[in-house]
N, C-alpha and C positions, 0 to 999 in steps of 0.2 A: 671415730667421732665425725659426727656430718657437720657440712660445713657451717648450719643455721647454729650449732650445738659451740662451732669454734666462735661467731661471732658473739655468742652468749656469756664464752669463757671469757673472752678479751672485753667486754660491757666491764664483767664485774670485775675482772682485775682493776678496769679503769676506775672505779666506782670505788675500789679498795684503796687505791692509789690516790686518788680526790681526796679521802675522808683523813688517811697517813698524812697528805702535804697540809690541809686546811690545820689538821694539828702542831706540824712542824714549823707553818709557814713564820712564825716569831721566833723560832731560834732561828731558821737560814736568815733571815733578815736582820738578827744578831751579829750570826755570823758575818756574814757581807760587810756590816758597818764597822767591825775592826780591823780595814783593810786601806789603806790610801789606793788600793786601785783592784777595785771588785774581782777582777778574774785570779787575783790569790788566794782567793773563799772556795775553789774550783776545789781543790783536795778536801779541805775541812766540811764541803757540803758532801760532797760523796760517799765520804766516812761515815759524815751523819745518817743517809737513807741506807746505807748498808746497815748499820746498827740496827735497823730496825725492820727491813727487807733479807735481810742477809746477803743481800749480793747489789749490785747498782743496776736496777732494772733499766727497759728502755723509755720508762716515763721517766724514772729519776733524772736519768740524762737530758731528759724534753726539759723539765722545771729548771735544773741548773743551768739550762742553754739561755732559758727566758730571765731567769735571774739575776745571771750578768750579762744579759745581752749580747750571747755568745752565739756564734754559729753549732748547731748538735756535732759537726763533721769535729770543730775544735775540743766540745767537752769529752765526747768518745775516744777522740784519739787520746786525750791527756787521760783518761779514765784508764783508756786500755793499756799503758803502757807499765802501770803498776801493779805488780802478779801482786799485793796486798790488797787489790779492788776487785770483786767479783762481777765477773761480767755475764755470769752465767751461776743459776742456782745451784750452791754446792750443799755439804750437808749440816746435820749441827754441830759438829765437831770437824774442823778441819787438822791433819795431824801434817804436819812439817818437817822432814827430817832433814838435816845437811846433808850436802853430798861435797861439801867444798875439801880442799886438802888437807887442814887441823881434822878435818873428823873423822876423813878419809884413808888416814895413818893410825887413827885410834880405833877402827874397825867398824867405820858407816856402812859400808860395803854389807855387811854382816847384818845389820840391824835394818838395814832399807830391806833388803832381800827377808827377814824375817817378817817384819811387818808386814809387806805385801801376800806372803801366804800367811799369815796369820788373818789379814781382810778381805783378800782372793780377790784383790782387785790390783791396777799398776800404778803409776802415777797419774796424775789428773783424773781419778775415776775414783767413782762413790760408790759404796756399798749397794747393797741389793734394798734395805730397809731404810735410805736413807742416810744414815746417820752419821757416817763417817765418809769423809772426804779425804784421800790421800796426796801427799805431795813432796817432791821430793826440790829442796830449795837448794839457791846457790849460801853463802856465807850469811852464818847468822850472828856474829861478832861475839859467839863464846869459847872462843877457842881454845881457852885454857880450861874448858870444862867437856871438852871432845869426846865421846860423840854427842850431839846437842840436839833437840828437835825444840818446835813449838806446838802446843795446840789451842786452837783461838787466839794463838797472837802471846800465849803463858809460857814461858822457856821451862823445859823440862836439860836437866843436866848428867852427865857421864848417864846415857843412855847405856842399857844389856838388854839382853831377851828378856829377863825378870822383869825389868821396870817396864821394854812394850807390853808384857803380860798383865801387868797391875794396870797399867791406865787404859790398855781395850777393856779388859774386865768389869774397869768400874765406869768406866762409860757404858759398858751393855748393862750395867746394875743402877745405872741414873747417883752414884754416889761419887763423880769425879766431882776435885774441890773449882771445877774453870766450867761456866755459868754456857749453855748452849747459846750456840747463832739462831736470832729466829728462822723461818725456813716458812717465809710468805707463800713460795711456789716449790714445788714438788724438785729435784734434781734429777737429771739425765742420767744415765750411767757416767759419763764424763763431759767432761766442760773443758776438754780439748777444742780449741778451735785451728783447722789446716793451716798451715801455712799456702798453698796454693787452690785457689777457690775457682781458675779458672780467667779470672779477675788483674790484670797487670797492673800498676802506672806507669806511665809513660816513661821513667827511667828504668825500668826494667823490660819494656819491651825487648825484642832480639838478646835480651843477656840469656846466655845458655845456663848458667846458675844462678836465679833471681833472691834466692836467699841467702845466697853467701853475701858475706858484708865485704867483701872484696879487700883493698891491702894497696900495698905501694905499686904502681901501673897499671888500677884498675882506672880506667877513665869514665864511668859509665855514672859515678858521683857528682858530676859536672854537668850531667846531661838536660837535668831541668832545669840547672840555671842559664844552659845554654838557651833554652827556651825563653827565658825573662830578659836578658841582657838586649837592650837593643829595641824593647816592646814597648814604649809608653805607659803602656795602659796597664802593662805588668809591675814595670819599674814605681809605679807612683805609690804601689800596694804592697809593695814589699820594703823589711826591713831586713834583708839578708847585707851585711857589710859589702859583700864581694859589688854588689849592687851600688851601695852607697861611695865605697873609698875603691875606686878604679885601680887605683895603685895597687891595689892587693891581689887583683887578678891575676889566675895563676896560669902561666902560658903549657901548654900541654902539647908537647908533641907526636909527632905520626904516631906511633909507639904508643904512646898511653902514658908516658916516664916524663 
C-alpha cells in the first residue's frame, strides 16, 4: 500500500470514527454524569466504543482522553491493563479458555491444546478468516464447573473436545446462540504486543530482567520515587503517600534488603 493510499485509510477510519462518536456522544455524556468524579467513566466509556468498534481504537482513547480531561498517556495505560479491553483488532468471536489450577486439574491442559489445533493458531492469535480470536485466561471464577472457557464474554461449562467441536462448528455455520463483536478494522494474525520494544523507563534502565516484577531485595521499585523525592516540582504533582507521609519511607540498605 503506498503511502498517499495509507493516508487515505487513516481519513476514512477518521471519518468512521467521527460519525460512531457524533452518535455516541449522549450516551458517554450519560455516562460521565453518573460519576462524582469523571475519570470513573474511564472503564464504562471504553466498554462502550468497544461494543461497537470491537476493540478500543486509538481515536477512542483520543475522545475519552478529551472527555474527562484526561492525559491519552493515562487513558491508555488504564485501557491497557485490562486483557478485557482490546487494544488491538481481534476477531468476531473471541474464545477464552482457563488455564488457572480448578481447570488445570480437570483437564485444561487437554482442551487448550485441542482447541489450538482445532483453530491452527496459539494464544493471542486469530484465525486466517478472521473470525476467531484465541486466548488462553488466567481464573474465570467457575471453578466448580472445571474446565470453563468464555466466548464473547458468555461462560461455556465442564468444557470436552465434543463441546470445542460443537461451538467451532457453529460459529463456522453463523448458528452459535452468543451475538458477534463488530470487527470495524480487519485483525492481524495476533494482537500480541512485546514486552520489550526497545523502549525502557527509567526504573528499568540497567535492570538486567526488566520484566521480572522482582520480590523481596529487589531495590529497583524505589528507583523513581527516588527520582521525585526531594524535587519540588515533582513532589507538588504527585499523590504517592511515600511522598506525602515521610514517615513511611522505607530505608533501603547497601543490599537492596
Amino acid at each position: 500500500m503506498s503511502v498517499a493510499a495509507d493516508v487515505q485509510a487513516d481519513a476514512a477510519s477518521a471519518q468512521r470514527f467521527d460519525d460512531l462518536y457524533a452518535r455516541l456522544e449522549p450516551q458517554c455524556r450519560a455516562i460521565v454524569a453518573q460519576y462524582e468524579q469523571a475519570r470513573s467513566a474511564l472503564i464504562p466509556l471504553a466498554q462502550l466504543f468497544q461494543e461497537h468498534e470491537g476493540f478500543v481504537s486509538s481515536n477512542a482513547l483520543a475522545a475519552i482522553a478529551r472527555l474527562l480531561a484526561l492525559s491519552p498517556a493515562v487513558v491508555e495505560s488504564t485501557v491497557s491493563f485490562y486483557t478485557l479491553l482490546f487494544r488491538r483488532p481481534v476477531g468476531r468471536y473471541v474464545v477464552q479458555v482457563c488455564r488457572n489450577l480448578s481447570c488445570l486439574l480437570a483437564g485444561a491442559e487437554e482442551i487448550m491444546t485441542y482447541a489450538r489445533e482445532r483453530l491452527g493458531v496459539g494464544h493471542l492469535e486469530t484465525t486466517a478468516d478472521r473470525a476467531i480470536s484465541y486466548e488462553e485466561v488466567e481464573c474465570l471464577a467457575a471453578c466448580d464447573r472445571a474446565p470453563c472457557a468464555q466466548v464473547n464474554l458468555e461462560f461455556v461449562y465442564d468444557l470436552t473436545r465434543a463441546r470445542v467441536d460443537e461451538i467451532l462448528n457453529a460459529i463456522r455455520a453463523g448458528t452459535y446462540d452468543v451475538a458477534p463483536l463488530p470487527q470495524s478494522e480487519a485483525p492481524a494474525r495476533t494482537w500480541k504486543v512485546e514486552q520489550d520494544t526497545g523502549r525502557k523507563s527509567i526504573a528499568a534502565v540497567d535492570e538486567p530482567q526488566p520484566n521480572n516484577p522482582g520480590g523481596i531485595g529487589d531495590a529497583s521499585g524505589i528507583r523513581i520515587f527516588d527520582l521525585i523525592v526531594g524535587k519540588p516540582q515533582y513532589e507538588a504533582r504527585s499523590q504517592e503517600r511515600l511522598v506525602r507521609e515521610t514517615t513511611l519511607r522505607p530505608e533501603v540498605s547497601r543490599d537492596g534488603h
